[in-house]
N, C-alpha and C positions, 0 to 999 in steps of 0.2 A: 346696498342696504341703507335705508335712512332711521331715522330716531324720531321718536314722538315723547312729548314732554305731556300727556294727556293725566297721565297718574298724577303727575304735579299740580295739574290746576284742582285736581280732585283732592286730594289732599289738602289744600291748602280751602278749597268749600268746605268741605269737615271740620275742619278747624277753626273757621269763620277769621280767614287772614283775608288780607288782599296782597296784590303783586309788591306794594311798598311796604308793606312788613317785610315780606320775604327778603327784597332787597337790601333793607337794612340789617334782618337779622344773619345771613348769611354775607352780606358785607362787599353786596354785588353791583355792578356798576348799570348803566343804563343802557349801555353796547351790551351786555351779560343778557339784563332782562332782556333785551329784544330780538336775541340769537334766540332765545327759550322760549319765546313766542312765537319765532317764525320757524319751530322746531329746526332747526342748524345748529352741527357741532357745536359743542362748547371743550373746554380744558378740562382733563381731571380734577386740576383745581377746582374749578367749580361747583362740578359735581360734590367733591367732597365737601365744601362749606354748603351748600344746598342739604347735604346727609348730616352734616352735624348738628344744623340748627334748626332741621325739624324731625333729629332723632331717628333715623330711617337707612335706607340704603338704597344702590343705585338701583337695586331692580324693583326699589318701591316709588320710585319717580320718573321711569322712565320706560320704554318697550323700543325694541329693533322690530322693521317690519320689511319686506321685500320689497322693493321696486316695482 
């Protein structure tokens, strides 16, 4: 089963952010950003400062999808 971070980019066009907002307001590194780009696991951690800082939850940033 892999992850898609597609809701995230979408969210974040809604909101009129770009990837370095997000990285600063969630407090994520540049190794962080680019696991979330090349949709690859990241940490619960992340997740959760991702869901804090733009108020949301994980099933609002992310989708499991089948192999």
């Amino acid at each position: 089963m892999a992850v898609r971070y597609n809701k995230l980019w979408k969210i974040l066009i809604d909101r009129k952010m770009k990837k370095k907002d997000l990285q600063e307001a969630a407090q994520l590194n540049r190794y962080q950003m680019l696991k979330l780009a090349r949709d690859e696991d990241v940490t619960t951690e992340v997740l959760g400062n991702i869901c804090k800082a733009l108020d949301c939850t994980p099933d609002d940033i992310m989708e499991f999808i089948d192999e």
